[in-house]
TORKEMAR-827986 format. One record per residue (C-alpha): residue number from 1; residue in one letter; x negated, y negated, z negated. Coordinates in Angstrom, 2 decimals. Layout:
BEGIN
MARTI/n/res/u/v/w
MARTI/NUM/A/X/Y/Z
...
***
This chain:
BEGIN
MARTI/n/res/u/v/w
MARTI/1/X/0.00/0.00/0.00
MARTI/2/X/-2.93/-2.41/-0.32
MARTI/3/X/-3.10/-4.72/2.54
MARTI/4/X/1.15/-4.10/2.78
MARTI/5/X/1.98/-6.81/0.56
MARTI/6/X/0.42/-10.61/0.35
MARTI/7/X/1.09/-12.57/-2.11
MARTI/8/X/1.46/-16.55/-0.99
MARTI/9/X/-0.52/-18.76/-2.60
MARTI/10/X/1.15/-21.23/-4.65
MARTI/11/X/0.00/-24.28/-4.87
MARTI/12/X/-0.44/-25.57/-8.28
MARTI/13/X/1.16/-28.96/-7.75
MARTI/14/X/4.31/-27.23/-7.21
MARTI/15/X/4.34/-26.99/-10.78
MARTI/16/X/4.16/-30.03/-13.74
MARTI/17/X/2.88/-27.20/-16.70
MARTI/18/X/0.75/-24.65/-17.00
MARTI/19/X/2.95/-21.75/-18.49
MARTI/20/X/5.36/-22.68/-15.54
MARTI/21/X/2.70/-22.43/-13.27
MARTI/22/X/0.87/-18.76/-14.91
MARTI/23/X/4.96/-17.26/-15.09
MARTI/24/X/6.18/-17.90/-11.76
MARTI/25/X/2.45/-16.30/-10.58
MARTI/26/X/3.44/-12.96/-12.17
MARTI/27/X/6.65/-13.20/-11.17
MARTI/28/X/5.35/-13.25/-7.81
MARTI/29/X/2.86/-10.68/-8.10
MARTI/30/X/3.68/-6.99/-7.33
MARTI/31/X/3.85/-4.12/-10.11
MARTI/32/X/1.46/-1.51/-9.34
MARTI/33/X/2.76/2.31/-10.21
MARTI/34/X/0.82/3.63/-13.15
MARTI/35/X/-3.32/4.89/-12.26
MARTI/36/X/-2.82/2.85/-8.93
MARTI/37/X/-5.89/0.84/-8.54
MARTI/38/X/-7.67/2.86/-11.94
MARTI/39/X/-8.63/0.59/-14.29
MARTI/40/X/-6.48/0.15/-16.68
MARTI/41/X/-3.33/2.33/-15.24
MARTI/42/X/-0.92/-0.07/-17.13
MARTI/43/X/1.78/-2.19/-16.07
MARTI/44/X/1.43/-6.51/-16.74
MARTI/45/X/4.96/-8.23/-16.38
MARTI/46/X/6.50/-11.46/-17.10
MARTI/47/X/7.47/-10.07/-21.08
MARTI/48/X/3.63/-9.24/-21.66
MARTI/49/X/2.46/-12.85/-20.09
MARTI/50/X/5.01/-15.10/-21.77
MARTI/51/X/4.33/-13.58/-25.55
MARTI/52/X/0.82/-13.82/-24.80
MARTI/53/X/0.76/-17.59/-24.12
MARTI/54/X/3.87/-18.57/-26.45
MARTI/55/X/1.50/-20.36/-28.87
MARTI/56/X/-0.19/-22.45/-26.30
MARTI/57/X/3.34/-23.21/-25.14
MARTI/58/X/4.72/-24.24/-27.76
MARTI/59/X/1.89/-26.92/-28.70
MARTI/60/X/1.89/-28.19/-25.54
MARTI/61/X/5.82/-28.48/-25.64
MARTI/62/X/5.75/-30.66/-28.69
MARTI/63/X/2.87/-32.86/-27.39
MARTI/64/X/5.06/-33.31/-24.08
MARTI/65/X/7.83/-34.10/-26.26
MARTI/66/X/5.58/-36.88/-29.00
MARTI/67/X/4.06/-38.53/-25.77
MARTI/68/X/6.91/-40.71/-24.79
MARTI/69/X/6.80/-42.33/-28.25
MARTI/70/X/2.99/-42.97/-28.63
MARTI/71/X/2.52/-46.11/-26.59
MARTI/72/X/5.56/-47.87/-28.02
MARTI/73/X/4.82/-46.79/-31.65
MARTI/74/X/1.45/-47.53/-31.25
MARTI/75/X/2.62/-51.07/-29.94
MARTI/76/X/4.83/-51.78/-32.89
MARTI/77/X/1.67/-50.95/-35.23
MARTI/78/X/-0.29/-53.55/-33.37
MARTI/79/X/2.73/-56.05/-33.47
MARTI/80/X/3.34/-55.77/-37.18
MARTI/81/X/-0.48/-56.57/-38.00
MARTI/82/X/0.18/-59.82/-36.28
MARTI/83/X/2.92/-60.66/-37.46
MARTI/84/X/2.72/-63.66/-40.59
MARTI/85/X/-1.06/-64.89/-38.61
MARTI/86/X/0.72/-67.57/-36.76
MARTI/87/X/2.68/-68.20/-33.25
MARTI/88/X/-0.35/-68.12/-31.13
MARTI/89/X/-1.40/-64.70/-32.27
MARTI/90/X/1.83/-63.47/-31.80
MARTI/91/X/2.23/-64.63/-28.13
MARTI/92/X/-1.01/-63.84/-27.22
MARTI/93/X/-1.29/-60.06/-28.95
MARTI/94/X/1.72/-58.86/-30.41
MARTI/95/X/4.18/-59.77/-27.07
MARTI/96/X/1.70/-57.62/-24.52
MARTI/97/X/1.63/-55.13/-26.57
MARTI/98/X/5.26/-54.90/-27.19
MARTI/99/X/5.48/-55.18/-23.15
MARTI/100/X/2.88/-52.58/-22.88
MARTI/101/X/5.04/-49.67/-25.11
MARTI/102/X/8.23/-50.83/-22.93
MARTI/103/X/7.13/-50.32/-19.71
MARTI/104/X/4.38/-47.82/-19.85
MARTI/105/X/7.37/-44.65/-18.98
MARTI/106/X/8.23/-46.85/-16.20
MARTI/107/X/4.37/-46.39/-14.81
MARTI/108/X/2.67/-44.28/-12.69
MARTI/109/X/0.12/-41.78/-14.95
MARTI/110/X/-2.89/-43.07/-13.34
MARTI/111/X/-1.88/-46.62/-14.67
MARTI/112/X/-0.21/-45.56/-17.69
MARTI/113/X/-3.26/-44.02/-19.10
MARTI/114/X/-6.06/-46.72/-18.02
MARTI/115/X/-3.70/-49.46/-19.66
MARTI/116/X/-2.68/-47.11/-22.70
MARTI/117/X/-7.10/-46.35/-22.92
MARTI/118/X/-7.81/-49.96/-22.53
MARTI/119/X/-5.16/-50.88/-25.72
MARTI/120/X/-6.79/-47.81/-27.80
MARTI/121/X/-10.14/-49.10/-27.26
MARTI/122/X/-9.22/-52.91/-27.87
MARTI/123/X/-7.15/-51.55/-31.16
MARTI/124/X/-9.44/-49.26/-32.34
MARTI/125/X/-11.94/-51.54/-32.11
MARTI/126/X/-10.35/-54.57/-34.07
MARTI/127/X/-9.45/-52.29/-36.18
MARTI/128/X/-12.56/-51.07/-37.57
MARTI/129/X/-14.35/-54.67/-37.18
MARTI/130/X/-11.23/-55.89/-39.59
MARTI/131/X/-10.88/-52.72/-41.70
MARTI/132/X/-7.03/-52.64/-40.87
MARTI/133/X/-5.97/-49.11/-41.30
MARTI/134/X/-2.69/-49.95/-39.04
MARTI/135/X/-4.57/-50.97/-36.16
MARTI/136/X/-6.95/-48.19/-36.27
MARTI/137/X/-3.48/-46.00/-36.43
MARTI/138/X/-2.43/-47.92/-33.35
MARTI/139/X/-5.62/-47.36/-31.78
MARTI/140/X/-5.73/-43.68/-32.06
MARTI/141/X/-2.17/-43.31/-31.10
MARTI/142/X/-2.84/-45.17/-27.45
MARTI/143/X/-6.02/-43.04/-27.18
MARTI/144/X/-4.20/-40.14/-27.43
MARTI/145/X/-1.61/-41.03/-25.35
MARTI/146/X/-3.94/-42.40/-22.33
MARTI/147/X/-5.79/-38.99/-22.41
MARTI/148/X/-2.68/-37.22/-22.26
MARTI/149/X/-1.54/-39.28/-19.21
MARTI/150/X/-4.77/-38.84/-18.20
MARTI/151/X/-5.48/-35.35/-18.20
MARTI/152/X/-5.56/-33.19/-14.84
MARTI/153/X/-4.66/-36.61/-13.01
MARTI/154/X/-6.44/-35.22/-9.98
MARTI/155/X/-5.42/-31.71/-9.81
MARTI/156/X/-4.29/-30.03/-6.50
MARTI/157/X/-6.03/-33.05/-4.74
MARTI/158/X/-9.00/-32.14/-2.81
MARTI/159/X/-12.32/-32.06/-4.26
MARTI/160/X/-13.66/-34.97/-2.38
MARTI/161/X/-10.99/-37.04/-3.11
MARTI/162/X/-10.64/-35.84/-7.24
MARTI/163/X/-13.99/-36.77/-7.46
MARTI/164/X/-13.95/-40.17/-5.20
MARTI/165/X/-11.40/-40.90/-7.83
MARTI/166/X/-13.45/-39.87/-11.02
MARTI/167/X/-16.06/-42.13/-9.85
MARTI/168/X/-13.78/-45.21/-9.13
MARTI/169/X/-12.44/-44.91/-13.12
MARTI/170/X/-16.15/-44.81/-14.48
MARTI/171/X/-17.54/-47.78/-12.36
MARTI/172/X/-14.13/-49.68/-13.62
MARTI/173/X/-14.31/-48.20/-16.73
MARTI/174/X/-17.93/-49.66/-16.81
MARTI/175/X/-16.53/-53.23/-15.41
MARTI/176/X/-13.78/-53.29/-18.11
MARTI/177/X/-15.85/-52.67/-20.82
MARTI/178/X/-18.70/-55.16/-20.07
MARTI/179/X/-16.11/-58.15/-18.97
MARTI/180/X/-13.19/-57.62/-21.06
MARTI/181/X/-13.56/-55.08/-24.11
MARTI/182/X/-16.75/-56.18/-25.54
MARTI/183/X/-16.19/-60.64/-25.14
MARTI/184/X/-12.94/-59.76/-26.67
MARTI/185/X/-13.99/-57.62/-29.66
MARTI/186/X/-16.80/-60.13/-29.43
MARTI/187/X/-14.18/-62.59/-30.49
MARTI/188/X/-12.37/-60.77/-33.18
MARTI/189/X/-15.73/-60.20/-34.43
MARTI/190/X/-16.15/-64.23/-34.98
MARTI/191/X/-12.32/-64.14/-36.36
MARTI/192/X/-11.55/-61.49/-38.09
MARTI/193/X/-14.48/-60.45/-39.97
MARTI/194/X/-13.31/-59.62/-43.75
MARTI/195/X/-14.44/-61.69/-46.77
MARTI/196/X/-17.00/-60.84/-49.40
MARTI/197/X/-16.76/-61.51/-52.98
MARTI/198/X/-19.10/-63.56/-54.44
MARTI/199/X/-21.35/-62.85/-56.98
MARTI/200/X/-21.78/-65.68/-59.23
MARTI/201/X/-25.30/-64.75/-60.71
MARTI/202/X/-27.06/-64.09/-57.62
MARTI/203/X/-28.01/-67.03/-57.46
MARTI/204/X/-30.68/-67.09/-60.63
MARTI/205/X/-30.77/-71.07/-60.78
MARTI/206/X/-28.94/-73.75/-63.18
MARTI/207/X/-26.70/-74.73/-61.14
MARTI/208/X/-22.80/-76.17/-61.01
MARTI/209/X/-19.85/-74.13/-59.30
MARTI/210/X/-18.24/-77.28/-57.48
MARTI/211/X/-15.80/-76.95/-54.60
MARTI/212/X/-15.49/-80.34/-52.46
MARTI/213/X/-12.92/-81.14/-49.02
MARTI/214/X/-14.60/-81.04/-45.54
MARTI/215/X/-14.17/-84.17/-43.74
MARTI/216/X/-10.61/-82.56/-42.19
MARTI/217/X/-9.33/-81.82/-45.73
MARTI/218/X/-10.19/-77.97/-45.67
MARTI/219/X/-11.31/-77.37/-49.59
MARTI/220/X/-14.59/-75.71/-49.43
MARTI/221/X/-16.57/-73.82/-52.73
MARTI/222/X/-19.91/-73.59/-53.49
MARTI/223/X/-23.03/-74.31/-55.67
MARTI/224/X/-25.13/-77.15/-56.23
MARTI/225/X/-28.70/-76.99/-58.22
MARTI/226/X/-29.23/-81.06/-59.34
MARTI/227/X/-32.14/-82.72/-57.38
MARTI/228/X/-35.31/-83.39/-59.58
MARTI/229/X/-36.69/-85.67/-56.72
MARTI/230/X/-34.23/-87.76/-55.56
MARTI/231/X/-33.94/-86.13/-52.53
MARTI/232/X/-31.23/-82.73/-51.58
MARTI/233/X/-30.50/-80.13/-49.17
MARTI/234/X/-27.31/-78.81/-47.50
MARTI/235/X/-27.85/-75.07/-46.61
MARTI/236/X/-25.71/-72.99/-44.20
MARTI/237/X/-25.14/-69.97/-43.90
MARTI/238/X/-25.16/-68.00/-40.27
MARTI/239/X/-21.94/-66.36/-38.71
MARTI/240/X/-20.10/-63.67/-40.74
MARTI/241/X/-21.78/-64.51/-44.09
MARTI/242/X/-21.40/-66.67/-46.91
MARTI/243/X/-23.27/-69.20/-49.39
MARTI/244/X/-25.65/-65.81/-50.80
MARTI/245/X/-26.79/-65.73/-47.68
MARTI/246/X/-29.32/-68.94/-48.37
MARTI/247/X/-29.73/-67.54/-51.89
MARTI/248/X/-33.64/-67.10/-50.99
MARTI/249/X/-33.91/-70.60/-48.98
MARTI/250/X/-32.34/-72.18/-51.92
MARTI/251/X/-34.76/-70.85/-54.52
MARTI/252/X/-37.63/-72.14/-52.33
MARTI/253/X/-35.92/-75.76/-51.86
MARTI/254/X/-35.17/-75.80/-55.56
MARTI/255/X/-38.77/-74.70/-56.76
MARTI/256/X/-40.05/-78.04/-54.93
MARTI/257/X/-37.56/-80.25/-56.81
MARTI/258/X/-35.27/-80.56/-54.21
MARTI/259/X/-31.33/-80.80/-55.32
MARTI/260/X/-30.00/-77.94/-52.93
MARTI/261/X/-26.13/-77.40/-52.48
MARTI/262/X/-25.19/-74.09/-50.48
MARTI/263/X/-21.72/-73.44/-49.94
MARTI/264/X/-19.68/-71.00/-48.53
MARTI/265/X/-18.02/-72.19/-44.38
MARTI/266/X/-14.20/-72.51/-43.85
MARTI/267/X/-12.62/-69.06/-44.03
MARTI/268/X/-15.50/-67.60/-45.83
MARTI/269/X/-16.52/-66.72/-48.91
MARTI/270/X/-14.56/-68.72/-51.41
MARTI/271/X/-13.31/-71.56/-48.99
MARTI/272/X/-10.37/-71.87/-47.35
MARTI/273/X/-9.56/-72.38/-44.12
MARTI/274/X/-9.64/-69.91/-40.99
MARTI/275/X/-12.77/-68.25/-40.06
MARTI/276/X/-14.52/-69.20/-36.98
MARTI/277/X/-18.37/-67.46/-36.97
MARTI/278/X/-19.07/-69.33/-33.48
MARTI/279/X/-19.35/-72.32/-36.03
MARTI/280/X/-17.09/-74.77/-33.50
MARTI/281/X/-15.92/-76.80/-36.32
MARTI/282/X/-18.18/-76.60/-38.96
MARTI/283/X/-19.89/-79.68/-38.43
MARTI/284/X/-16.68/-80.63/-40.32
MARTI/285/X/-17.33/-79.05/-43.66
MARTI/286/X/-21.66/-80.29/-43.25
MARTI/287/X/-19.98/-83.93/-43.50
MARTI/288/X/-17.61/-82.93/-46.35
MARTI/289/X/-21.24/-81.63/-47.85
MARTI/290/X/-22.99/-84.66/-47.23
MARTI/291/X/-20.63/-86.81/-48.40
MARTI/292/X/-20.52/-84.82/-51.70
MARTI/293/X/-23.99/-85.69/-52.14
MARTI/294/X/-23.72/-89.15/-51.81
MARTI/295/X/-21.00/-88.78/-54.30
MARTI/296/X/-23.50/-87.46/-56.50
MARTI/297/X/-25.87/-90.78/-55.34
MARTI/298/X/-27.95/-88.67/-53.20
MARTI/299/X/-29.22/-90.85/-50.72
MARTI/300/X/-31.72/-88.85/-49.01
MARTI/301/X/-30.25/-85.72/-47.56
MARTI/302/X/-31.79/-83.09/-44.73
MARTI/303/X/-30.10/-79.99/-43.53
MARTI/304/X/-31.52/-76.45/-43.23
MARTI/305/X/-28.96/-73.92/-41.33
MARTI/306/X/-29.07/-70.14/-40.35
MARTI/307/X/-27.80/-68.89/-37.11
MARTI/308/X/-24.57/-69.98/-36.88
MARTI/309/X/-25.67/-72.28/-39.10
MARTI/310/X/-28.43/-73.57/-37.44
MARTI/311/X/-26.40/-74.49/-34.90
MARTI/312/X/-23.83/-76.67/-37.12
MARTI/313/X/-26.30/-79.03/-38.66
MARTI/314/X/-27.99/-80.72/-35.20
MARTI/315/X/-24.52/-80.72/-34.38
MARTI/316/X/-23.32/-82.57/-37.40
MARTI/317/X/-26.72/-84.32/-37.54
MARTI/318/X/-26.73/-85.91/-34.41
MARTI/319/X/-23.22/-88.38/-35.13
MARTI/320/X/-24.11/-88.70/-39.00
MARTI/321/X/-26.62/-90.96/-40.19
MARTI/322/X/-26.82/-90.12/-43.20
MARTI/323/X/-28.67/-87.07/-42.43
MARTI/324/X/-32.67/-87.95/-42.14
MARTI/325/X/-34.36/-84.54/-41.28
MARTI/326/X/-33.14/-80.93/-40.43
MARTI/327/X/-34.26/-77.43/-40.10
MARTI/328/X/-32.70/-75.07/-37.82
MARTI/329/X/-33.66/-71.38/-38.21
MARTI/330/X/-32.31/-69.53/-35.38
MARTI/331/X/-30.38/-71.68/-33.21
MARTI/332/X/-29.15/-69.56/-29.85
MARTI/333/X/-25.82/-70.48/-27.80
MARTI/334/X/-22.20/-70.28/-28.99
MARTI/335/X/-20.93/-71.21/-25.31
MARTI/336/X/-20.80/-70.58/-21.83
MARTI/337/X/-22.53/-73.99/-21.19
MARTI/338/X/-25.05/-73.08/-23.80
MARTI/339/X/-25.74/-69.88/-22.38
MARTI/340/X/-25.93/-71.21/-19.04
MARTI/341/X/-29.33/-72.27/-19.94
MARTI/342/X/-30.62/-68.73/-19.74
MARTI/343/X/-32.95/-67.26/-17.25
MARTI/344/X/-31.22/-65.47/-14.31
MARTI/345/X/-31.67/-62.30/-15.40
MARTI/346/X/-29.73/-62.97/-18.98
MARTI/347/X/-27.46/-65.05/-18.32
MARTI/348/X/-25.18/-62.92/-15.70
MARTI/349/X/-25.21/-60.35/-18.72
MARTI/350/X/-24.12/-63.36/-21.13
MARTI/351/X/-22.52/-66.01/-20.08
MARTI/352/X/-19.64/-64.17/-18.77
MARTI/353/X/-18.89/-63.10/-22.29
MARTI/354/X/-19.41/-66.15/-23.71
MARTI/355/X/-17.06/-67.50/-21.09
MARTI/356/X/-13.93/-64.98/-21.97
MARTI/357/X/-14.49/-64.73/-25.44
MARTI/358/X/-14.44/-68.77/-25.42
MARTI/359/X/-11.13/-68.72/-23.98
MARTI/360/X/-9.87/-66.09/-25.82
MARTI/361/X/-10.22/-68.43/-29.29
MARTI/362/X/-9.18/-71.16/-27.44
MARTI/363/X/-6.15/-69.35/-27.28
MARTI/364/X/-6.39/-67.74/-30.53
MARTI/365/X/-7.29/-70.89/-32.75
MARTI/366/X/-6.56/-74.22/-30.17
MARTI/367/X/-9.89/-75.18/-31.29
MARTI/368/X/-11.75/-77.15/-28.57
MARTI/369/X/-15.17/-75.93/-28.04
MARTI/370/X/-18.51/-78.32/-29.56
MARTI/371/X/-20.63/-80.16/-27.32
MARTI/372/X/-23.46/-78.12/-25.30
MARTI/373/X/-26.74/-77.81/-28.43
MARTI/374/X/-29.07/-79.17/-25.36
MARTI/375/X/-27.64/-82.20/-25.90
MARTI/376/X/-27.49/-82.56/-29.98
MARTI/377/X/-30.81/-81.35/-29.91
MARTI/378/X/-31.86/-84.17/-28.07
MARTI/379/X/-30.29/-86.44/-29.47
MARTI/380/X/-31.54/-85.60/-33.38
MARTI/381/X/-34.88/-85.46/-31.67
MARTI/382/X/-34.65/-88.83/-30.59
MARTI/383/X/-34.36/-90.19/-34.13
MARTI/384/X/-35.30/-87.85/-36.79
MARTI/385/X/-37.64/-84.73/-37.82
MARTI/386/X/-36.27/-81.92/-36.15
MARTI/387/X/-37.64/-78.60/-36.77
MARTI/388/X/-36.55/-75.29/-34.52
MARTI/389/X/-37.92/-71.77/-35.82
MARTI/390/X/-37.08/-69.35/-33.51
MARTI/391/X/-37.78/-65.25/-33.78
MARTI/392/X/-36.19/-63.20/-31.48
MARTI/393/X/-37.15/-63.16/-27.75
MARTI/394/X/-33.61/-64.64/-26.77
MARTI/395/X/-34.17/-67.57/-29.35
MARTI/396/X/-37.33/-68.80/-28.15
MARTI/397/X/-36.50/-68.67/-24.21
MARTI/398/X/-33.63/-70.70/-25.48
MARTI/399/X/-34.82/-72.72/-27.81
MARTI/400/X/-38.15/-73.77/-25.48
MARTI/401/X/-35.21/-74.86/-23.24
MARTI/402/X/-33.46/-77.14/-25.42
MARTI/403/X/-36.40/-78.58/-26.95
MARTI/404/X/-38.52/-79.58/-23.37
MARTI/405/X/-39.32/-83.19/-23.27
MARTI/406/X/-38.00/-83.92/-27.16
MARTI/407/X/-40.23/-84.56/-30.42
MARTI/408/X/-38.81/-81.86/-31.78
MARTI/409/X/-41.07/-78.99/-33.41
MARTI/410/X/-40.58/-75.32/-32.17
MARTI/411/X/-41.89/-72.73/-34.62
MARTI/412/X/-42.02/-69.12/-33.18
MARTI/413/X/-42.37/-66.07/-35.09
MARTI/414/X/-42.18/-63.16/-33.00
MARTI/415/X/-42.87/-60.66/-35.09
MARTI/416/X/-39.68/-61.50/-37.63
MARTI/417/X/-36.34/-60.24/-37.22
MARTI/418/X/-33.73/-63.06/-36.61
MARTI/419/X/-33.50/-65.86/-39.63
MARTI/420/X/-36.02/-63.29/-41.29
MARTI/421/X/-38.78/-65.54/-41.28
MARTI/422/X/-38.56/-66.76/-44.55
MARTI/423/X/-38.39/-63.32/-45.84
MARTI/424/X/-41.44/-61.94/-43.83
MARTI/425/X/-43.89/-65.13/-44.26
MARTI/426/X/-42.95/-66.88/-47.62
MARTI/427/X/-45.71/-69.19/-48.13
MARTI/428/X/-46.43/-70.02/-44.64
MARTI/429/X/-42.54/-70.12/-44.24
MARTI/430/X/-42.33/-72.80/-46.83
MARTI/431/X/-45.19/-75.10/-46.26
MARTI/432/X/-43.50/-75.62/-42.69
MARTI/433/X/-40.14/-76.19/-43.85
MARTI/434/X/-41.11/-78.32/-47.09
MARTI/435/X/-43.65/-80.34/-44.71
MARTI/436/X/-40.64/-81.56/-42.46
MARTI/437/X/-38.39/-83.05/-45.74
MARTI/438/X/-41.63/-84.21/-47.80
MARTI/439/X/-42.71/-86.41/-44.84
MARTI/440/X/-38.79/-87.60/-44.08
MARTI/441/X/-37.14/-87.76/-47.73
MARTI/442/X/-39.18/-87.89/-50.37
MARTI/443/X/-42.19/-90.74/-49.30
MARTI/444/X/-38.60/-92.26/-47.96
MARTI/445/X/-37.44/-92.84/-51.94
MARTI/446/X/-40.57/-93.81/-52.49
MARTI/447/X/-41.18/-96.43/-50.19
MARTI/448/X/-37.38/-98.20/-50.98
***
């Protein structure tokens, strides 16, 4: 008989699951009378098949039947997080992803599953940089569902044209992540990052807890360690941080006599206010400082900032006055325009991010952005000590730019980590910094 009968060949499309697919293949084979063949000698039917798979059924059943609800579940997750942060936030997160659960049944799978992968990622991702339990929930769920939708996409189609499609999703895949998923979790990184209590004996200095108002009426907290000179500092803290953050910088201000106040930025630490890390209005609370000083008849006041920091005080210094010398320790970009100072070869890897994830705060916060640091820089170069130290191979292509054709001083320390100068070359660290206020503040006091 072998030869008599053919079985067709089914093609596997004709079917949407796999145990529909393996039953209606034994259905279709033959039965073979007992020792026909040898082998075995026993008889496989439809019974023996469909016990044998009715596990792997049944939990692919109840996935089939979850999947509908993932995406919009997942959506409502993401929604409620949202919800109490605000009207912008809510437009600009919580109604796409309430479109996304509502429509994505309505989709084909190919664009169910990248959308549905994209929100997981996104989710996931804010998720963990904000310690929010119900977006990391939400972010699972869409993961799950986009590899659901996802899986066996291609099959039945022919191999050239499965894999022609496999490569398409990784190069996009590849696009997505570089221009959208990492400025954006860029930006919730800047937004979102949690708080950290403060511990008030780290510092290990006399010193008062005082809280003052930045010059837009945010209430700021901090500490301030009286001058013994006549002369104080303002220290900032970088992105992400707070006022223990300068804990070391103050010690070394303080040993030299120096009144030193180091406080914690708008929405962090202590302070109120909503977080930005990019530092675009920060510049705000630095005149709030200074004019605490002069409160406090302080008359002759520098500014030393970190980072973020670093990037605040030229920026506040260069439309107050009242400031007569500054140290910035690790000033980079915080925009597009800023990043647009690059060479080539960075700045089509950065400024695109800095771009998107500038808009995206924009959106987030309505804050406008700060002017481009080439031209504070300049301009506290113009009139006043201005001291860069930069570590980090991005910070010193950078910084040489911004600092070309100014007074200013540019410090380099390759060999230190970023803002870990201090840290890695105390003495020398502090001769240069203490050089730039001794010349500008204190032989000031002494000659009025």
């Amino acid at each position: 008989m072998k030869g008599a009968m053919r079985m067709r060949r089914l093609p596997r499309t004709a079917f949407n699951h796999p145990y529909a697919y393996a039953v209606a293949r034994a259905r279709r084979r033959p039965r073979r009378a007992d020792g026909d063949g040898g082998g075995g000698g026993g008889v496989t039917d439809v019974s023996t098949l469909a016990s044998a798979t009715t596990p792997s059924r049944r939990s692919l059943t109840r996935a089939t039947a979850l999947e509908p609800f993932l995406v919009p579940l997942a959506s409502l997750l993401v929604a409620i997080t949202v919800f109490g942060a605000g009207p912008r936030l809510l437009i600009l997160v919580a109604l796409p992803a309430l479109a996304a659960g509502g429509i994505s049944h309505r989709l084909s799978r190919p664009s169910a599953a990248a959308i549905a992968l994209l929100l997981g990622v996104l989710a996931l991702g804010a998720g963990l940089i904000a310690r929010n339990n119900l977006l990391i929930a939400a972010g699972v769920l869409f993961l799950i569902a986009g590899i659901s939708r996802g899986w066996g996409v291609n099959r039945g189609r022919r191999r050239r044209r499965a894999w022609t499609n496999r490569l398409l999703a990784v190069v996009a895949a590849v696009l997505v992540g570089f221009f959208v998923i990492f400025p954006t979790l860029y930006a919730v990184d800047l937004l979102a990052k949690p708080r950290a209590p403060i511990d008030q004996a780290a510092l290990g200095l006399p010193h008062e807890r005082v809280t003052f108002p930045a010059s837009d009426g945010v209430r700021l907290s901090g500490w301030y360690v009286p001058s013994r000179n006549g002369a104080a500092i303002v220290l900032l803290h970088g992105g992400g941080g707070d006022r223990q953050g300068t804990i070391l910088h103050a010690r070394m201000l303080a040993k030299a006599g120096y009144g030193v106040l180091l406080y914690d930025a708008r929405g962090r630490g202590e302070s109120q206010g909503h977080e930005n890390a990019a530092g675009w209005q920060w510049d705000r609370d630095l005149r709030g400082a200074v004019s605490f000083l002069t409160s406090r008849s302080i008359d002759n006041i520098g500014l030393l900032g970190l980072s973020t920091g670093a990037e605040a005080v030229v920026t506040e210094a260069a439309s107050d006055k009242r400031v007569e010398a500054v140290v910035a320790d690790g000033l980079q970009a915080r925009t597009a325009a800023d990043a647009s100072h690059l060479p080539f070869a960075d700045r089509i890897s950065i400024e695109p991010s800095f771009a998107l994830s500038g808009i995206e705060i924009r959106l987030a916060r309505g804050e406008g952005q700060p002017k481009p640091l080439i031209d504070v820089v300049h301009e506290v170069a113009r009139t006043r000590p201005l001291l860069l130290i930069a570590t980090i191979a991005f910070e010193r292509e950078i910084d040489h730019v911004y600092t070309r054709g100014t007074k200013a001083q540019l410090w380099e320390l390759p060999a230190s980590a970023h803002t870990k100068g201090l840290q890695d070359h105390p003495v020398t660290y502090a001769q240069r910094v203490l050089s730039v206020f001794n010349k500008s503040l204190v032989r000031t006091r002494r000659g009025k």
